[in-house]
C-alpha positions in Angstrom: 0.8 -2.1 -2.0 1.5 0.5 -4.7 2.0 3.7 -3.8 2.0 7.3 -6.1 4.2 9.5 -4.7 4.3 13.5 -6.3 7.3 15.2 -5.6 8.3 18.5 -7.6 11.9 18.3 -5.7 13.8 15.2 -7.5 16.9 14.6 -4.9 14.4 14.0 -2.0 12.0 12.1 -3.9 14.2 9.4 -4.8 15.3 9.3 -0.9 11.5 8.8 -0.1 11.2 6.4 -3.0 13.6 4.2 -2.2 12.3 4.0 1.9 9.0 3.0 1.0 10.2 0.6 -1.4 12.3 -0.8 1.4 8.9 -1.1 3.6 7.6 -3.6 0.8 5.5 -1.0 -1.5 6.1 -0.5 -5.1 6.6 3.3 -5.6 5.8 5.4 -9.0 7.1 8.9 -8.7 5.6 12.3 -10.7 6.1 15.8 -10.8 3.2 17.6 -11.2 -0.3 17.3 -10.2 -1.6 17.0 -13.6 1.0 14.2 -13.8 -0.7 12.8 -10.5 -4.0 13.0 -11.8 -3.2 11.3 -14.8 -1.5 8.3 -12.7 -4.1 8.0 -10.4 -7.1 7.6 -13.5 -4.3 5.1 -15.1 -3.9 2.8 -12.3 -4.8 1.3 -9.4 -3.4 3.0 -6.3 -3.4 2.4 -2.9 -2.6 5.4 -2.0 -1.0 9.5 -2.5 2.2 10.3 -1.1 2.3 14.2 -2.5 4.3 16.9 -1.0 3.0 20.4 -1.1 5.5 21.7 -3.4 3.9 19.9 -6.1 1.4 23.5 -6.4 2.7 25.8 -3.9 -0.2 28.3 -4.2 -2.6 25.8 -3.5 -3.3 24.3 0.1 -4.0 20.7 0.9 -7.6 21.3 1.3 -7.7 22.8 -2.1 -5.7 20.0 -3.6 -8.0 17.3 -2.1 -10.9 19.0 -3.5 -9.3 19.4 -7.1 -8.6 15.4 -7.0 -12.1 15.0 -5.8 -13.3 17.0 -8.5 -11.5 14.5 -11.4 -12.8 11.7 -9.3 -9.6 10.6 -7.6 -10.8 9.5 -3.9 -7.6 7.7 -3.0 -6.0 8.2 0.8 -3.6 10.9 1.1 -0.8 11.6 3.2 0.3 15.4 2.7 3.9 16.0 3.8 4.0 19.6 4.9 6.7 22.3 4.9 8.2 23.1 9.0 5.7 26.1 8.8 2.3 26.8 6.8 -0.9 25.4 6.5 -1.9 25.1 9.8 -5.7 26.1 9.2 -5.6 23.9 6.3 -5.3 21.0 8.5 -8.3 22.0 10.9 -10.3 22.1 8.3 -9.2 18.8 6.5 -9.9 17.6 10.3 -13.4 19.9 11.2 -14.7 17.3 7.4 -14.6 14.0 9.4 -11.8 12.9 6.7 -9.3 11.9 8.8 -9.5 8.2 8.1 -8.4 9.2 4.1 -6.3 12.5 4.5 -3.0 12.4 7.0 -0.5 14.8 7.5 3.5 14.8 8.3 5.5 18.0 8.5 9.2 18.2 8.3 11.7 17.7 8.8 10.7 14.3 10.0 12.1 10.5 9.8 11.8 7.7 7.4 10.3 5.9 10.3 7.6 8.3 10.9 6.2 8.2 7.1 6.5 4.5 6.9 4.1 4.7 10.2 2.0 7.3 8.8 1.7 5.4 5.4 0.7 2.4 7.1 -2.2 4.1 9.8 -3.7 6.1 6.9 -4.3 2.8 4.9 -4.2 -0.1 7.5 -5.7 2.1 10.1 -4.8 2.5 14.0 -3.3 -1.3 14.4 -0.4 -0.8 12.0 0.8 3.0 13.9 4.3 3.0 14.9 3.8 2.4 18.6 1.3 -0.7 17.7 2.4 -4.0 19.1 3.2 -6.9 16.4 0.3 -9.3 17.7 -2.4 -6.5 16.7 -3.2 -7.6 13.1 -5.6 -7.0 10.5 -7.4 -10.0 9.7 -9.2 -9.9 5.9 -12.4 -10.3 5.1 -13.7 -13.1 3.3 -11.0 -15.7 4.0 -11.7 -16.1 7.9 -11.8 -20.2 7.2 -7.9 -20.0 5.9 -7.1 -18.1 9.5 -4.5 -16.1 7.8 -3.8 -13.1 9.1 -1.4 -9.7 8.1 0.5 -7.7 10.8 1.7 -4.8 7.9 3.9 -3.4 11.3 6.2 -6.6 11.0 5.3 -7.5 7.7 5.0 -11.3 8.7 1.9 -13.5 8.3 0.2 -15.9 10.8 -1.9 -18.9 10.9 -3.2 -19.3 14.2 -0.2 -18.9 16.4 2.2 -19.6 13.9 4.3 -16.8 12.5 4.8 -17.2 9.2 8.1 -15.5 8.0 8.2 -13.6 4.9 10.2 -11.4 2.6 9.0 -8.2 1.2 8.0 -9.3 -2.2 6.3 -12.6 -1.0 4.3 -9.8 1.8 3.0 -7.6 -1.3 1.8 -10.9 -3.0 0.1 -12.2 0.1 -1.7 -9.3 0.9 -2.9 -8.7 -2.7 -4.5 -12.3 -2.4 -6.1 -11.7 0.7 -7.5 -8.0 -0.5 -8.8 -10.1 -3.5 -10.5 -13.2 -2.0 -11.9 -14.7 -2.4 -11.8 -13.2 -6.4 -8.6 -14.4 -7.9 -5.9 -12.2 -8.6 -4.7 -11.9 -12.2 -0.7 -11.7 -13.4 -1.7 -8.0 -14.7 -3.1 -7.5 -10.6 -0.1 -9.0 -9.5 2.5 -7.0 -11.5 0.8 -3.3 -10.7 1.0 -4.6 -7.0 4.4 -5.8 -7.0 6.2 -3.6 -8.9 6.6 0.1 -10.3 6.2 1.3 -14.0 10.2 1.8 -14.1 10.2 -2.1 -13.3 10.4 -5.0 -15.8 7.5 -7.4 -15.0 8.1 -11.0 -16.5 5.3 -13.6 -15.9 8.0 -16.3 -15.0 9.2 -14.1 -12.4 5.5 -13.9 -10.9 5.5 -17.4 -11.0 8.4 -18.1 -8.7 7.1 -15.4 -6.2 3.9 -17.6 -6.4 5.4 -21.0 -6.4 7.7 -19.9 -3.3 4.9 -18.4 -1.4 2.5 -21.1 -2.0 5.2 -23.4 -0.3 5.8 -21.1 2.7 2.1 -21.4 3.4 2.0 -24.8 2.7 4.9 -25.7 5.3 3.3 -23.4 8.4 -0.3 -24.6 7.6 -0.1 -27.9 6.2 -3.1 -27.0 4.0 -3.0 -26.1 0.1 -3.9 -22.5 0.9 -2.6 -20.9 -2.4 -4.7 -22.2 -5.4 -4.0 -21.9 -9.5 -7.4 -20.7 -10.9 -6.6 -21.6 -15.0 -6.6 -19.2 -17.5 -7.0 -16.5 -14.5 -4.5 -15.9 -12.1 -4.7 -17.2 -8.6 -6.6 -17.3 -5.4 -6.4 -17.7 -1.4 -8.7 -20.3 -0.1 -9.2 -23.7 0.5 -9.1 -26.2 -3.0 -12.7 -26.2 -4.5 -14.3 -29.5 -4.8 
């Protein structure tokens, strides 16, 4: 998934960058919380990442309310200095908006925001203490019986684990968030790679065309289908 991360502090954002790049997301980094505003209205996020010294005078709940306010509704995970903002959380908490705001204080571990990342969009199944047979199934392709555990970051068709690398994980679970709407190579790009990255069509291609035989071999069903002039689709072939 792609991911905006704001981060006044340069050294430590890069470190953060590069971990949740490792966990399979593609990661766009700002400065600011105009600059964050501006990203989110430009592109299609999955979620905020931002760190409080992006506007040190202003708490989390008053952040959340000034994206609200420019119509930016996205999850966000606030990381948190070792002190502060305590009552800003209870509040955040006493709105019922857990399921799109999370919080992480430091100093913590790369581990821990992977997990938080991961609960705050995939929900309780993907937390770090949840077991690799709890996965999210997708709705609208329940007759391809493919399902996502994002703890792992493996597929499975039935009770076949289907093994997968970190770029071929983004593309899957793009398809399945899509279906059964075909994604398009612009779709594809924004999921699979940062603004920093060069996006070539021939490269999206060969993801495509490697996935589509992964599935192929653990299903033994055309799963992956070419929708012309479009992009392309999970599901079974149309007749």
């Amino acid at each position: 998934m792609r991911v905006l991360l704001g981060k006044a502090e340069r050294r430590t954002a890069l470190f953060w960058a590069r971990a949740l790049r490792e966990d399979a997301h593609a990661v766009d980094r700002v400065a600011s919380l105009a600059a964050v505003l501006s990203a989110a209205q430009a592109a299609d996020y999955a979620a905020l990442v931002l760190d409080t010294d992006l506007e040190p005078e202003m708490s989390p709940v008053g952040v959340r309310q000034h994206l609200r306010a420019h119509q930016v509704n996205l999850p966000v995970l606030f990381l948190l200095p070792a002190a502060g903002h305590a009552a800003a959380i209870v509040e955040e908490q006493a709105e019922g908006d857990r399921r799109r705001t999370s919080f992480l204080r430091e100093p913590f571990r790369v581990s821990e925001l992977r997990a938080r990342l991961r609960h705050l969009v995939y929900g309780a199944g993907a937390g770090a203490g949840a077991s690799a047979s709890r996965t999210r199934a997708v709705a609208g392709v329940a007759s391809t019986r493919l399902m996502l555990d994002p703890q792992s970051r493996c597929a499975r068709h039935g009770t076949v684990e289907i093994e997968l690398t970190r770029k071929e994980y983004a593309l899957l679970e793009l398809l399945l968030l899509r279906a059964p709407r075909p994604a398009t190579h612009a779709d594809i790009a924004t999921h699979l790679w940062d603004r920093a990255s060069v996006r070539d069509s021939n490269l999206i291609e060969v993801y495509v065309a490697r996935l589509r035989r992964r599935l192929q071999r653990a299903t033994g069903e055309a799963l992956l289908q070419t929708v012309r002039g479009v992009g392309y689709r999970i599901g079974p072939e149309e007749a």
